[in-house]
Each structure stands twice: as structure tokens, then as C-alpha cells.
Biotite code that builds the C-alpha atoms (Angstrom):
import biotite.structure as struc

atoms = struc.array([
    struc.Atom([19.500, 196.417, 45.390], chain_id="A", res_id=1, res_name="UNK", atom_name="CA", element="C"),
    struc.Atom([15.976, 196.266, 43.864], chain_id="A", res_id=2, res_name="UNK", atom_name="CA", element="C"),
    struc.Atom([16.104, 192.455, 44.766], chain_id="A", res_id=3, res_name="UNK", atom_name="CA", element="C"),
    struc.Atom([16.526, 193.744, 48.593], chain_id="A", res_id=4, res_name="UNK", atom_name="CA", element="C"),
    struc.Atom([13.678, 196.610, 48.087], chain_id="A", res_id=5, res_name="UNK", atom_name="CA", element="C"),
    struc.Atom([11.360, 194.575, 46.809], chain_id="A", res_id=6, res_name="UNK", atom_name="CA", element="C"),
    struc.Atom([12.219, 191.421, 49.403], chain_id="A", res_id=7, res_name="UNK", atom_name="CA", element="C"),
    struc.Atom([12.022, 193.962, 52.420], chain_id="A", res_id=8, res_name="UNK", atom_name="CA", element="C"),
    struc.Atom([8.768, 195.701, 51.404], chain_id="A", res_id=9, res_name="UNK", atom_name="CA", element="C"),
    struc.Atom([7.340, 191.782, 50.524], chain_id="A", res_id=10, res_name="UNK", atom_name="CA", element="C"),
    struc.Atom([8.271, 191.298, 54.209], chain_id="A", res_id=11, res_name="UNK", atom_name="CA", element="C"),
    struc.Atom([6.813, 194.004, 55.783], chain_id="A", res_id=12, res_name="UNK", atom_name="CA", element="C"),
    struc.Atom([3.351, 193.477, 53.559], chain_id="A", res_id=13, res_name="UNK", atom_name="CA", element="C"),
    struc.Atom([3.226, 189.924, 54.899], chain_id="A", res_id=14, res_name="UNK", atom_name="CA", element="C"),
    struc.Atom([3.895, 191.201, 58.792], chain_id="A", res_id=15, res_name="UNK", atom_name="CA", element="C"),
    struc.Atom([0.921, 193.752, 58.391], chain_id="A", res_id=16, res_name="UNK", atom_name="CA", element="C"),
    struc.Atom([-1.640, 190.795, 56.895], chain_id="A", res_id=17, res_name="UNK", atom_name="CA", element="C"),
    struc.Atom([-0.070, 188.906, 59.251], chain_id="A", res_id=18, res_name="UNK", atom_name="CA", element="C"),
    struc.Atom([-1.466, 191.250, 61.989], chain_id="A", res_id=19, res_name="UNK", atom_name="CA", element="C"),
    struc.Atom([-4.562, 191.756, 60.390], chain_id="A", res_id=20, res_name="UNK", atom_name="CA", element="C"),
    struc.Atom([-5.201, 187.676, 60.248], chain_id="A", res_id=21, res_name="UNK", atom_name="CA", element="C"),
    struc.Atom([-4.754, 188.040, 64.079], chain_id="A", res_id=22, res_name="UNK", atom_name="CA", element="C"),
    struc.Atom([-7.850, 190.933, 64.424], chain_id="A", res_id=23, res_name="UNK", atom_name="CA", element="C"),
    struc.Atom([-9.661, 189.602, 61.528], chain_id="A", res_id=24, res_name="UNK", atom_name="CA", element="C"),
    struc.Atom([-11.248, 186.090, 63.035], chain_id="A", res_id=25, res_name="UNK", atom_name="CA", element="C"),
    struc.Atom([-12.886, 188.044, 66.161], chain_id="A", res_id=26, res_name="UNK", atom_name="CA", element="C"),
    struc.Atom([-16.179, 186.920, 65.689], chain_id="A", res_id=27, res_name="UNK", atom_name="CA", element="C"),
    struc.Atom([-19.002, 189.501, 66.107], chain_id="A", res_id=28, res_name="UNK", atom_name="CA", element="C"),
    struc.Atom([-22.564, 189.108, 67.128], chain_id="A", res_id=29, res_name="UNK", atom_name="CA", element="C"),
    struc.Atom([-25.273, 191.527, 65.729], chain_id="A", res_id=30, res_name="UNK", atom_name="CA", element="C"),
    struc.Atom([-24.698, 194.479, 67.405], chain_id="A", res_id=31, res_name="UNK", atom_name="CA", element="C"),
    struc.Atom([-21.103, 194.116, 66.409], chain_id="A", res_id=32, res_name="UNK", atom_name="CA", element="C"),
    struc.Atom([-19.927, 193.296, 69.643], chain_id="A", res_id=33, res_name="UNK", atom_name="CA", element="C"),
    struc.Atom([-17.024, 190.518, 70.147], chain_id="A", res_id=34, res_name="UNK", atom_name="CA", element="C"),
    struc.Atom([-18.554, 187.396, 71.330], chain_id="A", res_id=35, res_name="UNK", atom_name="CA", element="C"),
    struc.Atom([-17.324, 184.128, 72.628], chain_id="A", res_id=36, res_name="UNK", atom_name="CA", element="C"),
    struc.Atom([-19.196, 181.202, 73.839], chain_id="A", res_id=37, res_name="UNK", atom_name="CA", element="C"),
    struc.Atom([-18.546, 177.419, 74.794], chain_id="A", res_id=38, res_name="UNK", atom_name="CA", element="C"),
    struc.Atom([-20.440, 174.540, 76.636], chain_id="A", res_id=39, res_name="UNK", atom_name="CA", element="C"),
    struc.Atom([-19.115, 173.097, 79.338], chain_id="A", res_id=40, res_name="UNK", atom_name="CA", element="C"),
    struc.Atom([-19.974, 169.575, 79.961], chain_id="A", res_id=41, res_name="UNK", atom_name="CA", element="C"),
    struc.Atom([-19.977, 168.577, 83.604], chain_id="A", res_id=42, res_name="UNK", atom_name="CA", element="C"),
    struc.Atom([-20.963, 164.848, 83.968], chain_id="A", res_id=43, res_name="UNK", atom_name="CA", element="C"),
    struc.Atom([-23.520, 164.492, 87.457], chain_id="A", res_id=44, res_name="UNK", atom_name="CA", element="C"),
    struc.Atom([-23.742, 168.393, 88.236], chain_id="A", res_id=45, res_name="UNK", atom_name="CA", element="C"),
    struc.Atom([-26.916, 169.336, 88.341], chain_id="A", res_id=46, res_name="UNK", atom_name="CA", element="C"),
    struc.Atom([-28.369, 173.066, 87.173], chain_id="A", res_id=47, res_name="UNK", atom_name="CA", element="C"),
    struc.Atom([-28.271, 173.970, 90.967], chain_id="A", res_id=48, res_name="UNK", atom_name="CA", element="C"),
    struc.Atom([-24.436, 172.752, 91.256], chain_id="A", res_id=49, res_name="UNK", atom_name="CA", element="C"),
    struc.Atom([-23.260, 174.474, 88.157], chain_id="A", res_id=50, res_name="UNK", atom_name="CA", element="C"),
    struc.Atom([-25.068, 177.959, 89.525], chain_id="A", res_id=51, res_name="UNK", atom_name="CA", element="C"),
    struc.Atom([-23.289, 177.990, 92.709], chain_id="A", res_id=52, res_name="UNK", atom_name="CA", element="C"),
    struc.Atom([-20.329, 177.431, 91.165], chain_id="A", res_id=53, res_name="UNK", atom_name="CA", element="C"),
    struc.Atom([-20.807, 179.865, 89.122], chain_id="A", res_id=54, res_name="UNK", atom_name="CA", element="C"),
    struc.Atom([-21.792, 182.180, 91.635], chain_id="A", res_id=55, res_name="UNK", atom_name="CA", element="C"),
    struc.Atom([-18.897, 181.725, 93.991], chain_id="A", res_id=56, res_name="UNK", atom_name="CA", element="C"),
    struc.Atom([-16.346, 182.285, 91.126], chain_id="A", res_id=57, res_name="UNK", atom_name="CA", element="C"),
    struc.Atom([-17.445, 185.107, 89.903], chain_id="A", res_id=58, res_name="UNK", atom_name="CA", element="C"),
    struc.Atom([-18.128, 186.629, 93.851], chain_id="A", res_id=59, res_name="UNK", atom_name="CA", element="C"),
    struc.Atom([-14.015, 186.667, 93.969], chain_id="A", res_id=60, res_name="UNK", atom_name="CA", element="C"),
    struc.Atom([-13.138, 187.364, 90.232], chain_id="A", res_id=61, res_name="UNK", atom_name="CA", element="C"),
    struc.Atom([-11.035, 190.706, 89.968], chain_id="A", res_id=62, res_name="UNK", atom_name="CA", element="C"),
    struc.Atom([-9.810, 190.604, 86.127], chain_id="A", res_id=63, res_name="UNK", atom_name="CA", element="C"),
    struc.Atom([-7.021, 189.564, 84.574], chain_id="A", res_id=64, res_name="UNK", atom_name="CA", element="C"),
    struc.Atom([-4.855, 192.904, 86.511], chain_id="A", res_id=65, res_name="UNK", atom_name="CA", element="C"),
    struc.Atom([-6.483, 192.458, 89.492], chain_id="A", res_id=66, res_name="UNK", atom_name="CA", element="C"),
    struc.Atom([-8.809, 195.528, 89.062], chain_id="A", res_id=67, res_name="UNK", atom_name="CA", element="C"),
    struc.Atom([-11.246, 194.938, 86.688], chain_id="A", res_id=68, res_name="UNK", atom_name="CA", element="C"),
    struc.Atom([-14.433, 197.269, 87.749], chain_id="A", res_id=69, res_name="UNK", atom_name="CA", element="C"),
    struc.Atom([-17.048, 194.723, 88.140], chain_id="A", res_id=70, res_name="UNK", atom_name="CA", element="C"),
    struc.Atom([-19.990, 193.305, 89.704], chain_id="A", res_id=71, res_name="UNK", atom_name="CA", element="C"),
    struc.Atom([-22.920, 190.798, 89.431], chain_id="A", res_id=72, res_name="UNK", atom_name="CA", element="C"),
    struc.Atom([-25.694, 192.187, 87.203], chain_id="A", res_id=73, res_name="UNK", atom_name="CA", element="C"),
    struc.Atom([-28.414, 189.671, 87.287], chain_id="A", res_id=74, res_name="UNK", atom_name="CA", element="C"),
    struc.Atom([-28.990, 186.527, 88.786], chain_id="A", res_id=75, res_name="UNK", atom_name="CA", element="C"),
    struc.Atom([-31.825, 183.734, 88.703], chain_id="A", res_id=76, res_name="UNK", atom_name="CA", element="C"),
    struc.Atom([-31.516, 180.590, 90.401], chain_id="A", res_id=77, res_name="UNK", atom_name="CA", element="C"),
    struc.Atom([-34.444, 178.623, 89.545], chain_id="A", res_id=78, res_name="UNK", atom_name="CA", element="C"),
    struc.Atom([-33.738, 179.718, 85.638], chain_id="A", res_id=79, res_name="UNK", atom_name="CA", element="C"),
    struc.Atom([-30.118, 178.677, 85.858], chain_id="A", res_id=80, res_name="UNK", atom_name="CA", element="C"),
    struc.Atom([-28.700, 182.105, 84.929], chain_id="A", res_id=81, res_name="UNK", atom_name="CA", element="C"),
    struc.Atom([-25.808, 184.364, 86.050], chain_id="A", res_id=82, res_name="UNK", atom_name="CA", element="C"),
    struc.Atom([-25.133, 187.932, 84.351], chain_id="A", res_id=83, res_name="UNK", atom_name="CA", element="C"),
    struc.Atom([-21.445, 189.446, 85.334], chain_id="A", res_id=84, res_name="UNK", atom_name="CA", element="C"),
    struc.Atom([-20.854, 193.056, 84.105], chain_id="A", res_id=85, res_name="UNK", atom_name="CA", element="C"),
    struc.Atom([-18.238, 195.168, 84.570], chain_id="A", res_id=86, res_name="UNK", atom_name="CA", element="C"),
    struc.Atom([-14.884, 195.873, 82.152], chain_id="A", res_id=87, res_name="UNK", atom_name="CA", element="C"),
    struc.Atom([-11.676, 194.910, 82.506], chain_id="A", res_id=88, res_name="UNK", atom_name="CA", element="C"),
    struc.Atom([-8.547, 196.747, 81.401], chain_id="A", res_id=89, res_name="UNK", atom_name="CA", element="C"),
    struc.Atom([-6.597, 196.158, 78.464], chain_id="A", res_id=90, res_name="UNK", atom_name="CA", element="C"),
    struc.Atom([-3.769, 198.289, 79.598], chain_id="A", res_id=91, res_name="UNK", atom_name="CA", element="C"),
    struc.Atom([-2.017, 201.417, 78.761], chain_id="A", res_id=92, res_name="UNK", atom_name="CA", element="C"),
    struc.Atom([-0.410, 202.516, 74.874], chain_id="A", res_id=93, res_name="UNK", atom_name="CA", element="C"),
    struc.Atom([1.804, 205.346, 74.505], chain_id="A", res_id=94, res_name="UNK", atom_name="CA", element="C"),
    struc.Atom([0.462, 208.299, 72.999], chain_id="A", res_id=95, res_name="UNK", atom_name="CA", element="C"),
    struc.Atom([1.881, 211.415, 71.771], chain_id="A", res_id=96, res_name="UNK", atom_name="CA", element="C"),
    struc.Atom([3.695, 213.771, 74.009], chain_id="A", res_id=97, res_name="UNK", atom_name="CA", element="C"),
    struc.Atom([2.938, 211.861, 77.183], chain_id="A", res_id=98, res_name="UNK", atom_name="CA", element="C"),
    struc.Atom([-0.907, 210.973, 77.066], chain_id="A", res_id=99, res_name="UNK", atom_name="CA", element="C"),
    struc.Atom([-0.886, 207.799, 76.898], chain_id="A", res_id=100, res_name="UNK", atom_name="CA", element="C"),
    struc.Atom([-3.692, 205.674, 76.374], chain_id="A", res_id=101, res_name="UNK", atom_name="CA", element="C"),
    struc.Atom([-6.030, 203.231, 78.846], chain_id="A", res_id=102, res_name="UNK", atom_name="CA", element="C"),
    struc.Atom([-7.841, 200.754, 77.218], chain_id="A", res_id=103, res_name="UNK", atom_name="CA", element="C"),
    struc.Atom([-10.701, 198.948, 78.772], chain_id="A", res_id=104, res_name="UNK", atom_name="CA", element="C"),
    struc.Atom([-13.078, 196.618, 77.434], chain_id="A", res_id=105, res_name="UNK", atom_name="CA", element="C"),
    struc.Atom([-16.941, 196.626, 79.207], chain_id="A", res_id=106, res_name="UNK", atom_name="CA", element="C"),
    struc.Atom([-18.238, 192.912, 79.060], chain_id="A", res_id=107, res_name="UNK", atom_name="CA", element="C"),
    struc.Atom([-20.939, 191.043, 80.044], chain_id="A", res_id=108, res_name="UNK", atom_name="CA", element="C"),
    struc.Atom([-20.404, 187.662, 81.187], chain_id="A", res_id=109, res_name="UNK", atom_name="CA", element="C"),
    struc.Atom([-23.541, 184.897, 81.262], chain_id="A", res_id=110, res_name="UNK", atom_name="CA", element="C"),
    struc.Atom([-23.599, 181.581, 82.816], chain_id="A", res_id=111, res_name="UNK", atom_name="CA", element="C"),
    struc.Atom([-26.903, 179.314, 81.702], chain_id="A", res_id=112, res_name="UNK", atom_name="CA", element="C"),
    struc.Atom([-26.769, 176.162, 83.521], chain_id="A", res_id=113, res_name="UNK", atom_name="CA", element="C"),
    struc.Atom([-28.637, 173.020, 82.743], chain_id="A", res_id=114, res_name="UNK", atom_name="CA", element="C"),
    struc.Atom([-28.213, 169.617, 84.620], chain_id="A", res_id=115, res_name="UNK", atom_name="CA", element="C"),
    struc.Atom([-24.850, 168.249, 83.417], chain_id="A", res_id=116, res_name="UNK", atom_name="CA", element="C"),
    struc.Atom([-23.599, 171.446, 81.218], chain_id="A", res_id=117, res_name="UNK", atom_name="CA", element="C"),
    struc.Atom([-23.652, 175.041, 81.052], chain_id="A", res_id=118, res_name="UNK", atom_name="CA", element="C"),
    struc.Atom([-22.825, 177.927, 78.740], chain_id="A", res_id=119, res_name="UNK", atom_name="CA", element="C"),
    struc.Atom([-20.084, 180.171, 79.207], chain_id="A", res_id=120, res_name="UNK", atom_name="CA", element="C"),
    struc.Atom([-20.561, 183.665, 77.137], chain_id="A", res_id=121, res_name="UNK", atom_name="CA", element="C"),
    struc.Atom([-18.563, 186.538, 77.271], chain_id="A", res_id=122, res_name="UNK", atom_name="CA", element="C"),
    struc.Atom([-19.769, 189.727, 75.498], chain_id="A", res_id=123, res_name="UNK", atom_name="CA", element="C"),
    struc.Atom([-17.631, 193.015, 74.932], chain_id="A", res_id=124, res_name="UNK", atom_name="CA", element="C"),
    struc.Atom([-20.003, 195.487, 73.328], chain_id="A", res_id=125, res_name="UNK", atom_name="CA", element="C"),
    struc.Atom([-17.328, 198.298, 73.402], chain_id="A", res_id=126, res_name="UNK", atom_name="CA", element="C"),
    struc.Atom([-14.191, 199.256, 73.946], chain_id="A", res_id=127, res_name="UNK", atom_name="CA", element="C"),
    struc.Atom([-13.507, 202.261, 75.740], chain_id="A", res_id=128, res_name="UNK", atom_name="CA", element="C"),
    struc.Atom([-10.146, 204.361, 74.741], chain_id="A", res_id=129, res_name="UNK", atom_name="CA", element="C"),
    struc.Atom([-9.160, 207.097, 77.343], chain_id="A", res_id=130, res_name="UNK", atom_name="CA", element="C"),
    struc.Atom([-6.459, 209.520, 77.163], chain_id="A", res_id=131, res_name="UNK", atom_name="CA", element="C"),
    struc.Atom([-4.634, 209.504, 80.441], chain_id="A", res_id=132, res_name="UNK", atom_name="CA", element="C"),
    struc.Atom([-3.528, 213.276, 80.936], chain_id="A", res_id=133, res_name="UNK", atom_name="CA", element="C"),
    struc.Atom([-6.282, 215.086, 79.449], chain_id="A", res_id=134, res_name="UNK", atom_name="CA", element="C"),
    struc.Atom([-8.928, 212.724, 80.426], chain_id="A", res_id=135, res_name="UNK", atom_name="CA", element="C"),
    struc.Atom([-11.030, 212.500, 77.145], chain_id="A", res_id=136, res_name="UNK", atom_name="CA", element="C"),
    struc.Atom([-12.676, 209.161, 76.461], chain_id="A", res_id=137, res_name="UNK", atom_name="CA", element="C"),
    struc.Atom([-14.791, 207.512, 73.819], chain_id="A", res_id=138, res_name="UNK", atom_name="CA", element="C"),
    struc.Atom([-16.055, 204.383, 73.829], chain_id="A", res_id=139, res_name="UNK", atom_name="CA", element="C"),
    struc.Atom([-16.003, 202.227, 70.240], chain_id="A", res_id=140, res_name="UNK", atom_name="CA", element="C"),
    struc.Atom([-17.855, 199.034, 69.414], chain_id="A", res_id=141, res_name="UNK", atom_name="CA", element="C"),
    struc.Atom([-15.694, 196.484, 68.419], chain_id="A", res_id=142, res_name="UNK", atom_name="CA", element="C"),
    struc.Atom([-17.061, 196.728, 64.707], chain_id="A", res_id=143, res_name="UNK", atom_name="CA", element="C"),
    struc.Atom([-15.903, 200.362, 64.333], chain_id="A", res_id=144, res_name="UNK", atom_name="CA", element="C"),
    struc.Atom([-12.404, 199.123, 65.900], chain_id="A", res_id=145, res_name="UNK", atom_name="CA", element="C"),
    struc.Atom([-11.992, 196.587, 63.501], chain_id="A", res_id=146, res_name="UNK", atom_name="CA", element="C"),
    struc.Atom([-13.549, 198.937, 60.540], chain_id="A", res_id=147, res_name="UNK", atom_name="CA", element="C"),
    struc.Atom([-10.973, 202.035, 61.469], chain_id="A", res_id=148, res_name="UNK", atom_name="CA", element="C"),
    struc.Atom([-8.336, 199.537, 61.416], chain_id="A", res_id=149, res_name="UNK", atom_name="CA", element="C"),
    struc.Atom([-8.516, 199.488, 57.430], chain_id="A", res_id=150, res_name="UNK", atom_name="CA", element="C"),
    struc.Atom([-7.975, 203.509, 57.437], chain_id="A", res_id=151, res_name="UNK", atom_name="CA", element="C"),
    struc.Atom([-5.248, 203.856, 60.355], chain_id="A", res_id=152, res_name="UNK", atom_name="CA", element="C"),
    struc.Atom([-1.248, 203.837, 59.793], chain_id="A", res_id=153, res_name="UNK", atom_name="CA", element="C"),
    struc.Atom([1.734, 203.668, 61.634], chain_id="A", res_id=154, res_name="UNK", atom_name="CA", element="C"),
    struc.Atom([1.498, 203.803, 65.534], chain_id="A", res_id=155, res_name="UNK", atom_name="CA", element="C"),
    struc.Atom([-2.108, 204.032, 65.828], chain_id="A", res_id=156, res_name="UNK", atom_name="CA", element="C"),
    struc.Atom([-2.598, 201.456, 63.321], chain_id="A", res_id=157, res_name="UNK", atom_name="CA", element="C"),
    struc.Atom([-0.618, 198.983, 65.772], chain_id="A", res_id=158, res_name="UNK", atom_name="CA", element="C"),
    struc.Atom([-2.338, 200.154, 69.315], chain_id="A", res_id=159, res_name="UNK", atom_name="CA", element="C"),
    struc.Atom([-5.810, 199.773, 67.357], chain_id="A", res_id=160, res_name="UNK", atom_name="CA", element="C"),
    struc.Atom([-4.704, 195.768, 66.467], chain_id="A", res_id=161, res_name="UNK", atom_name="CA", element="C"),
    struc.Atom([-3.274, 195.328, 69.942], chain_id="A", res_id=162, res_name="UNK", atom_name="CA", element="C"),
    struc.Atom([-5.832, 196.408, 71.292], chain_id="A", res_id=163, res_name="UNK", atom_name="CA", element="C"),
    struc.Atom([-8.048, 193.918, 69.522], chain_id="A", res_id=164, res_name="UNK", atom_name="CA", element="C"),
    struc.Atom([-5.596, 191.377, 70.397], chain_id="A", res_id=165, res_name="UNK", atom_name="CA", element="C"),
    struc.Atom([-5.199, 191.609, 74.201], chain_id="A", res_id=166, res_name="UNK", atom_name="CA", element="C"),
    struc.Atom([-9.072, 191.848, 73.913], chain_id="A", res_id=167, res_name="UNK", atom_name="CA", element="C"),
    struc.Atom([-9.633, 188.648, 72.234], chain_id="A", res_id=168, res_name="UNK", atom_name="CA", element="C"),
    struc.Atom([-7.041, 187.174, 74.508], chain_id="A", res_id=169, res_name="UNK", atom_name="CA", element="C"),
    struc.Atom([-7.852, 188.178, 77.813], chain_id="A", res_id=170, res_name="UNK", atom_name="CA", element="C"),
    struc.Atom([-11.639, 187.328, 76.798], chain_id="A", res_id=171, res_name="UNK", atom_name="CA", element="C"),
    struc.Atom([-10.557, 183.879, 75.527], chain_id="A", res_id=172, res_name="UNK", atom_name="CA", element="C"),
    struc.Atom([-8.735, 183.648, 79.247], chain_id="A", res_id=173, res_name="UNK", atom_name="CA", element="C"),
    struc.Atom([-11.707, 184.697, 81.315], chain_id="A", res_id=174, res_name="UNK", atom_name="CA", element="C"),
    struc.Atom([-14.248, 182.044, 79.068], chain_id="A", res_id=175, res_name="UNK", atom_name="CA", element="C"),
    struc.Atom([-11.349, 178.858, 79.674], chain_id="A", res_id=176, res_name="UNK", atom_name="CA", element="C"),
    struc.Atom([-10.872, 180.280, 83.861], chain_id="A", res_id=177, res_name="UNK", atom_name="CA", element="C"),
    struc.Atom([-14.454, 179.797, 84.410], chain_id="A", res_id=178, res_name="UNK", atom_name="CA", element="C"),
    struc.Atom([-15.197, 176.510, 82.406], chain_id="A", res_id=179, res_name="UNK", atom_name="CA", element="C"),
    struc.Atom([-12.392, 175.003, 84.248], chain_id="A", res_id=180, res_name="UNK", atom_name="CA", element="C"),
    struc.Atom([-14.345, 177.031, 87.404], chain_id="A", res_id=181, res_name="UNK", atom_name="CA", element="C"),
    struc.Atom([-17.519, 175.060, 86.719], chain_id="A", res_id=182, res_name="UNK", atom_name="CA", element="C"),
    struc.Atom([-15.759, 172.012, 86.098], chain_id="A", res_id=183, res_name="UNK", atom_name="CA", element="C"),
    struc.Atom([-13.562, 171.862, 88.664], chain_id="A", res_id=184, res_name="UNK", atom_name="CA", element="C"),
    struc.Atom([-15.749, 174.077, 91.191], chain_id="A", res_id=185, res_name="UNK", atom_name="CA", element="C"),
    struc.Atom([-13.574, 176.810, 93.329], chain_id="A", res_id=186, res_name="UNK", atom_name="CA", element="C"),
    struc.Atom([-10.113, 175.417, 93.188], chain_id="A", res_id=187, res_name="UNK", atom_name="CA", element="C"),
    struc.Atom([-7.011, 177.183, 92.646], chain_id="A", res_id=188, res_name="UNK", atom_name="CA", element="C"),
    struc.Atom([-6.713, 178.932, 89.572], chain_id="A", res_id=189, res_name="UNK", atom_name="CA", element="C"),
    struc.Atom([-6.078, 182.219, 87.494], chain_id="A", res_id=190, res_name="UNK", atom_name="CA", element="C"),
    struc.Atom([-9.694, 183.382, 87.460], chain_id="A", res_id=191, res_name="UNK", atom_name="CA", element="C"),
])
């Protein structure tokens, strides 16, 4: 019986790191916001090519839900550069005695382009929590998510590291949608 105790509380030890290994490699920049970036090499595009393509993907671009709250921020051709702001939604937890949850993450999204590559980044600053029914919202940076995380149990404990989660992965979608964007140009795709 003590073998069992010990074996079942082992187990459930190793599922918590196990969620914590998930949060814990979100990378933060120095205003401890999440931040992702890769280089997309495009072989005969010039800066011009890569900025309309940027351009048109992001004129169409909705979020992962189809209702991400967003719009173009800053543009400059002749530098190369695209700024996307908006957030997108992370989606809704259930809370206690009906008020659930909506989670949204505000991001910024830059496209540099050079002749033959550009750089994708996508920034989420903060995270904004919102209970549904009585309306109260606060907004947390990513670093105080991830800090609180070491203080919460239970239920909260496991919206605070999906939240993180679906954050890192719907970021992670929206950098790979418009690489292949700039790559490919404005084909059919999931962006």
C-alpha cells in the first residue's frame, strides 16, 4: 500500500514538472514579453517582393478563431518593415460558479524584409484574463504569468499553464503561416 502511495504521488510529481517543462522554455525578451523570431530565406525575392507579400497576408489574416481584433500598425516600404497589432484569443476556462474566463493575448507582429530573406517576429507583451459574467479584466505580462505559476494550485494552477501553452502554440502557428506566406506568397493556407 505504501509502494502504491508513494508510486501514485511519484506520478503525479512527474505530470506537474512535466507541465511546467511545457511553460518553462517560453523565451522572454526584456520587458518580459514572449518572443519568437525566425528568418525566412526566399531565394530571388527582392525586399519589395517580400513586403507585398507581407502586406497582402496580413490585409486578410483574422487569427487562429477567426476573430482576432487586429489591424496594421505601421508600415514602411522603402525600409522593408511591416508592424501587425492586434490580440488574438486564447479561448475561454471555466471559472467558478459560471464566470468563466476569456483569454486573449495582444501581439505585435513585424516583418523586416531584405532582398532574399526576411524576419518574422511575433511579440505578446501581455496577456489579458477577463471574467466573462462580471466583466473584470486585467492584463498580465507573460513574466508575471509564468512567475504566479510557482504560487498557484489546483484549477487555476492548470488554466494559468494552458494558458501559456495555447499562447506559445498559437504564436508558434501564426510565425510558421506567414513564413510559409512569404515563401510561398498568398496561396492557400491556415493564416
Amino acid at each position: 500500500m505504501k509502494k502504491r502511495l508513494f508510486l501514485m504521488g511519484l506520478m503525479g510529481f512527474m505530470g506537474v514538472m512535466g507541465a511546467m517543462a511545457q511553460v518553462m522554455d517560453i523565451p522572454l525578451n526584456e520587458s518580459g514579453g514572449y518572443e519568437k523570431k525566425e528568418v525566412v530565406e526566399v531565394a530571388g525575392a527582392t525586399a519589395a517582393d517580400l513586403y507585398v507579400r507581407a502586406m497582402e497576408a496580413l490585409s486578410d489574416w483574422r487569427g487562429p478563431d477567426g476573430k482576432a481584433e487586429a489591424g496594421l500598425d505601421f508600415h514602411d516600404k522603402d525600409a522593408g518593415v511591416v508592424n501587425y497589432k492586434g490580440k488574438f484569443s486564447l479561448g475561454y476556462k471555466k471559472g467558478f460558479l459560471g464566470n468563466d474566463l476569456k483569454r486573449c493575448a495582444n501581439f505585435i507582429l513585424k516583418v523586416r524584409c531584405k532582398d532574399g530573406k526576411a524576419q518574422v517576429t511575433v511579440t505578446v507583451p501581455t496577456v489579458t484574463a477577463m471574467a466573462v459574467k462580471t466583466g473584470m479584466r486585467k492584463d498580465f505580462s507573460v513574466k508575471e504569468t509564468l512567475e504566479m505559476l510557482e504560487g498557484l494550485k489546483g484549477d487555476r494552477r492548470e488554466r494559468a499553464i494552458d494558458t501559456m501553452n495555447d499562447l506559445k502554440e498559437t504564436v508558434d502557428m501564426l510565425v510558421v503561416a506567414m513564413s510559409n506566406r512569404l515563401k510561398n506568397g498568398s496561396g492557400d493556407d491556415d493564416f
